[in-house]
C-alpha positions as CSV (number, residue, x, y, z in Angstrom):
1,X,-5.7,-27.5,91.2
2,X,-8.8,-28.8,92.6
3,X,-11.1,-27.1,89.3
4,X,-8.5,-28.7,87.8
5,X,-9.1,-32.4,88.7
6,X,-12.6,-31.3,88.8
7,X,-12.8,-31.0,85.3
8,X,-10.9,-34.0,84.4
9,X,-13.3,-36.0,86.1
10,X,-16.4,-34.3,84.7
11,X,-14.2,-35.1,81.0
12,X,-13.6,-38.8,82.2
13,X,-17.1,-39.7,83.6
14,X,-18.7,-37.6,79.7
15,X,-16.2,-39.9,78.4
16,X,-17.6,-43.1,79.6
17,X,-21.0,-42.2,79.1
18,X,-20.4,-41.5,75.5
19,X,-19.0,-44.9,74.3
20,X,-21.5,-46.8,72.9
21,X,-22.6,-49.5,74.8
22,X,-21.5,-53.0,73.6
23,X,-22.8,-56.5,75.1
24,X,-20.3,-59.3,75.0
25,X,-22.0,-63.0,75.1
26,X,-20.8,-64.5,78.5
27,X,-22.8,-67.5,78.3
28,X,-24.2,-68.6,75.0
29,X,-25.1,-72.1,73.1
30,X,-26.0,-72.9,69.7
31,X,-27.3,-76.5,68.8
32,X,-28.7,-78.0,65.5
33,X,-31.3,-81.2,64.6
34,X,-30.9,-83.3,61.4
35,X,-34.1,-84.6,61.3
36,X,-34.1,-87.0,58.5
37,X,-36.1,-89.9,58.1
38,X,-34.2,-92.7,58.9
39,X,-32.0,-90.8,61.6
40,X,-32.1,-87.5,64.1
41,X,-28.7,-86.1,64.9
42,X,-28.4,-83.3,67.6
43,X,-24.9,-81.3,68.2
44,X,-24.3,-78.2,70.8
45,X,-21.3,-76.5,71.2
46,X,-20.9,-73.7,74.2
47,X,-18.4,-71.6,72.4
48,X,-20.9,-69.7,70.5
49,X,-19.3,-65.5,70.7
50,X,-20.4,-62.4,69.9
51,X,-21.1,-58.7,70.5
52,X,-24.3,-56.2,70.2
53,X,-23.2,-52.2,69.7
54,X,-27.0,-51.5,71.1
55,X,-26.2,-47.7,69.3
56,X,-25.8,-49.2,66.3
57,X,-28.0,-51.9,66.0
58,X,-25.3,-54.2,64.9
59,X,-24.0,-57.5,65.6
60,X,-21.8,-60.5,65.3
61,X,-21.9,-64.2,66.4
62,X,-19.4,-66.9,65.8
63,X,-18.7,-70.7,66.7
64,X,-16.4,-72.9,65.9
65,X,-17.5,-75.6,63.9
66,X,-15.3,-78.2,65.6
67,X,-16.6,-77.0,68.9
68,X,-20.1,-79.0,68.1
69,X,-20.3,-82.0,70.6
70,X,-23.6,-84.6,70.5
71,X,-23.8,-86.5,67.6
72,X,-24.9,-90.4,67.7
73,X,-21.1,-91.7,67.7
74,X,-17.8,-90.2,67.5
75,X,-17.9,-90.8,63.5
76,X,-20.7,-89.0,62.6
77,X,-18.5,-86.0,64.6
78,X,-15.5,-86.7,62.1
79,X,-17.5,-87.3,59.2
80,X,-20.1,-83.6,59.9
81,X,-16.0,-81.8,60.4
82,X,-14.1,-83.6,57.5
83,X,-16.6,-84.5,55.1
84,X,-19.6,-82.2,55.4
85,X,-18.1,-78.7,56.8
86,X,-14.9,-78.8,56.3
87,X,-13.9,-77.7,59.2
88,X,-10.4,-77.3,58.4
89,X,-11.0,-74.8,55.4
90,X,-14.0,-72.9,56.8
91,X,-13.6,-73.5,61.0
92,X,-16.3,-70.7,62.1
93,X,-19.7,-70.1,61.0
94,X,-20.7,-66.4,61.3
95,X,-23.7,-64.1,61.3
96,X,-23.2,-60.4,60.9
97,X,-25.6,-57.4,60.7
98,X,-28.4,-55.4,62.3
99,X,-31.4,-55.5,64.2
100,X,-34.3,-54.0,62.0
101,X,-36.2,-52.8,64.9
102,X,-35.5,-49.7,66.4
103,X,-35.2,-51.1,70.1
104,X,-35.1,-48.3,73.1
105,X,-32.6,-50.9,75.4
106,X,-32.9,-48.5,78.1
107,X,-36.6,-50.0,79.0
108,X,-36.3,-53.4,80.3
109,X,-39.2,-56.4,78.5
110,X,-38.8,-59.2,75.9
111,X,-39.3,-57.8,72.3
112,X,-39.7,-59.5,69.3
113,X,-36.8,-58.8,66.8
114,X,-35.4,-59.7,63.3
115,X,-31.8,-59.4,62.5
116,X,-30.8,-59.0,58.8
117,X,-27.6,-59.9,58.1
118,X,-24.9,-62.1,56.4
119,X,-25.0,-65.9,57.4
120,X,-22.4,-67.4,56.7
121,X,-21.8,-71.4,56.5
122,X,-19.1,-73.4,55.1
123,X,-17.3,-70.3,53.3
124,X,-20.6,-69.5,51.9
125,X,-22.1,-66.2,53.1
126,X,-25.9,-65.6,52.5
127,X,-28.4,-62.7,53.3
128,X,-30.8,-63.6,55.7
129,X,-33.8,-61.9,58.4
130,X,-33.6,-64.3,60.7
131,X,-36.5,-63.8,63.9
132,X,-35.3,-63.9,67.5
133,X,-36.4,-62.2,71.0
134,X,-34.2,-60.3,72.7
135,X,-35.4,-60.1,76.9
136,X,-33.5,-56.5,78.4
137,X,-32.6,-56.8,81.7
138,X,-30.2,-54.1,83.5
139,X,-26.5,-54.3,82.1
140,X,-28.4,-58.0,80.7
141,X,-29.5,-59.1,77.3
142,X,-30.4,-62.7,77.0
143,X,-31.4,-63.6,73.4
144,X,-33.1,-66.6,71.6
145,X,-33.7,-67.6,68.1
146,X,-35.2,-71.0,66.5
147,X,-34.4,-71.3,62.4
148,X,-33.5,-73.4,59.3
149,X,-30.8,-73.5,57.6
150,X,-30.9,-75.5,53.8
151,X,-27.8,-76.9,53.6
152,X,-27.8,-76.5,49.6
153,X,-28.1,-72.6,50.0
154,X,-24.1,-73.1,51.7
155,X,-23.4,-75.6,49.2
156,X,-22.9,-79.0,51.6
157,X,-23.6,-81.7,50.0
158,X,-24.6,-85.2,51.4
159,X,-23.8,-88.2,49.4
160,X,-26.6,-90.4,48.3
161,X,-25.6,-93.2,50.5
162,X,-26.7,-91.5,53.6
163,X,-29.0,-89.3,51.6
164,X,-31.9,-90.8,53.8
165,X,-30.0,-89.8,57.3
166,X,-29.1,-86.7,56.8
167,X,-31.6,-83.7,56.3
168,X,-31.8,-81.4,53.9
169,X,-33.0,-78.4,56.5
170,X,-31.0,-78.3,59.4
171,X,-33.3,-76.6,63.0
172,X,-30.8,-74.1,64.1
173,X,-31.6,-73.0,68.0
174,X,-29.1,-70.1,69.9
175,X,-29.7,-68.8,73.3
176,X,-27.3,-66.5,75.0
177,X,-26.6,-64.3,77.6
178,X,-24.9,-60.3,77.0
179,X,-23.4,-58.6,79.7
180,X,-22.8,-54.7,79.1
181,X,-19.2,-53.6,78.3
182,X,-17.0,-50.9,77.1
183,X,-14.9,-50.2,74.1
C-alpha cells in the first residue's frame, strides 16, 4: 500500500512538471494616441487578456474595444465604438502567434523580443513582427511593447470632416504582468 501511494505521487508530481507552463496576464493595459494635427486623443482600457505557453513560444492577447476609456469627451468615446470600430460587429481586437526568439524562461533578465503573429483590428486580421521586451522574473513575466498601427491596413476609415483630428497611425503601447499557471 504505501509503494502504492508512493508511486502515485511520483506519477502526480511527473505529471505537473510536464504540463507546459502557461502565464495568464493578471494585470495588463493597453492605450493608444491619435496624434493628428489639430487634435491628440488618448484611450486605455485595463481589460487587456491573454496567455504565453513559454514551451511553445505562443501567444494570445485580447481587449475589448468598448473597454477603452480617455478620450477628450464622452462623444468622441461613441463616435471611436459606433462609427470608427464598430464595436458592435468586431468587439475585441486580437493578436495571435509566436515569439521568434528562442527564449530559455528559466534564467531570469529583460530580453529583447519580436512576436510574429496575426493582428487583428476591426474584423481585419493582418501579419505583423511586432518588437517588445519581455523582463523574467520567478513564476513573473512582465511584458512591454510600443507600435503603430495604420488604420487603412484594418480598413477604418475617417471621414474628411474630421480628417484633420484624427491620425492616420495610431501609437499602440501594452504593458502587462504574467503570473505562471497550469493547464
Amino acid at each position: 500500500m504505501r509503494w502504492g501511494v508512493t508511486w502515485l505521487l511520483i506519477c502526480y508530481v511527473q505529471f505537473i512538471w510536464s504540463q507546459p507552463d502557461i502565464f495568464t496576464i493578471d494585470l495588463g493595459n493597453i492605450s493608444f494616441t491619435s496624434n493628428a494635427p489639430l487634435e491628440i486623443i488618448k484611450a486605455k482600457s485595463v481589460r487587456l487578456r491573454g496567455v504565453i505557453d513559454i514551451s511553445k513560444g505562443t501567444f494570445g492577447l485580447t481587449v475589448p474595444i468598448t473597454s477603452f476609456e480617455g478620450f477628450n469627451n464622452p462623444l468622441q468615446k461613441t463616435h471611436f465604438n459606433e462609427n470608427y470600430m464598430e464595436s458592435n460587429k468586431y468587439p475585441n481586437a486580437t493578436f495571435r502567434g509566436k515569439i521568434i526568439e528562442n527564449i530559455d524562461f528559466s534564467v531570469p533578465g529583460l530580453f529583447n523580443i519580436r512576436a510574429k503573429g496575426n493582428l487583428e483590428i476591426h474584423g481585419i486580421g493582418r501579419e505583423r513582427i511586432i518588437k517588445g521586451t519581455i523582463d523574467i522574473k520567478e513564476n513573473q513575466l512582465e511584458i512591454s511593447s510600443n507600435f503603430q498601427i495604420l488604420l487603412q491596413e484594418h480598413e477604418i476609415s475617417i471621414p474628411k470632416i474630421v480628417y484633420q483630428k484624427i491620425a492616420e497611425e495610431i501609437e499602440v503601447s501594452i504593458n502587462a504582468r504574467l503570473v505562471r499557471t497550469y493547464q
